[in-house]
Structure formats: C-alpha cells, structure tokens
C-alpha positions as CSV (number, residue, x, y, z in Angstrom):
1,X,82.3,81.1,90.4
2,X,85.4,82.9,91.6
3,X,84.8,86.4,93.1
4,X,87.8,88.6,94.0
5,X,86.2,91.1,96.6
6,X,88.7,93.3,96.9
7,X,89.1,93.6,93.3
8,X,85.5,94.3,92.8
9,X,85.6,96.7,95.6
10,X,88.3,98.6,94.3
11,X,87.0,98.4,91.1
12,X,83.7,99.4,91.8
13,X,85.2,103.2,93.1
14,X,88.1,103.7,90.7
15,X,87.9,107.0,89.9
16,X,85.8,108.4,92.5
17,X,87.0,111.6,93.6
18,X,87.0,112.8,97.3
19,X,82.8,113.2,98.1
20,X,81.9,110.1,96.4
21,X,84.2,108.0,98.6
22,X,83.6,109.8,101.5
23,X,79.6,109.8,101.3
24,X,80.3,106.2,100.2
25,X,82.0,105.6,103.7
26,X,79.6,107.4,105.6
27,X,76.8,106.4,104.3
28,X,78.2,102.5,105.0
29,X,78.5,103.6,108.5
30,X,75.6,105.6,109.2
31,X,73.6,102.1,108.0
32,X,74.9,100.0,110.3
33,X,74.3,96.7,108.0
34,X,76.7,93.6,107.9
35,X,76.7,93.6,104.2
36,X,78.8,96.8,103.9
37,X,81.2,95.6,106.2
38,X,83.7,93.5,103.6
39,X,83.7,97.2,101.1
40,X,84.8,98.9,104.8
41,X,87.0,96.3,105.7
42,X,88.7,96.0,102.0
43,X,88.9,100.2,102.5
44,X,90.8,99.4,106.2
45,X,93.0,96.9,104.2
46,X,94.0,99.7,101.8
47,X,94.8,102.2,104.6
48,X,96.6,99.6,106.6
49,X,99.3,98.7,103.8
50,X,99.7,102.5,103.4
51,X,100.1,103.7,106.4
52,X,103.0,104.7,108.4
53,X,103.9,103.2,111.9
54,X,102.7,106.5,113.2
55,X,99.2,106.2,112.0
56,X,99.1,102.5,112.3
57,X,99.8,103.1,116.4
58,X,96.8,105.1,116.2
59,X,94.2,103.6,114.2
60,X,95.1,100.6,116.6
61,X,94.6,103.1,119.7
62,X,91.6,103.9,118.2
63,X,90.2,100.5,117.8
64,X,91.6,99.4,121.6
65,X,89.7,102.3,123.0
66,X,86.0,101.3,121.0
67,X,86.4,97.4,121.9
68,X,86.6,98.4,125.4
69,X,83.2,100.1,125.1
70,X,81.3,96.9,124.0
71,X,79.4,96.3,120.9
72,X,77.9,99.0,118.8
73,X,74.4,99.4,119.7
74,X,71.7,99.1,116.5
C-alpha cells in the first residue's frame, strides 16, 4: 500500500475556505498530539515553497528563537 501524505493532506482540505483551515491549524496545535504533526508539517511545506526570502528569514527567526527555549511542555 502506497500512501502519498501530502497528497492526502492536500486533498483532504481542498476547498476549505479561510475558518476551516485556520480552526483546522489551531485546533492541531492546541492538541499537542504527534499524529497531527505530518498534516502541520505538509502545511509548513506549502508555505515554505511559497514564500519569499523575506518571510523565509523570519519563519526561520521564528523557529531559532523557540528551539532556544527547549521542548514544548505537554
């Protein structure tokens, strides 16, 4: 069995509008469960190919600044 993840992922929300994908997000979040974590990270992937350099330098600021805090605490 071949599953595509980030075609399923993409699938599953095509045609979402703006609440859905956002509750979607932060509802992910908010749950703080590894299983959500490949639909967030397939989400980052989208961003990441398009985004500008701008955004990129600051979604990586971003992440630099929370690493140096630790791991998230459950």
């Amino acid at each position: 069995m071949n599953i595509n993840i980030r075609e399923h992922i993409i699938n599953n929300f095509k045609g979402d509008n703006y609440e859905t994908l956002k509750r979607a997000i932060d509802e992910s979040v908010k749950a703080n469960d590894e299983v959500t974590l490949p639909g967030l990270g397939v989400f980052f992937e989208l961003i990441w190919e398009n985004a500008d350099q701008e955004l990129k330098n600051n979604l990586i600021e971003i992440i630099r600044k929370r690493v140096q805090q630790g791991p998230i605490n459950n």
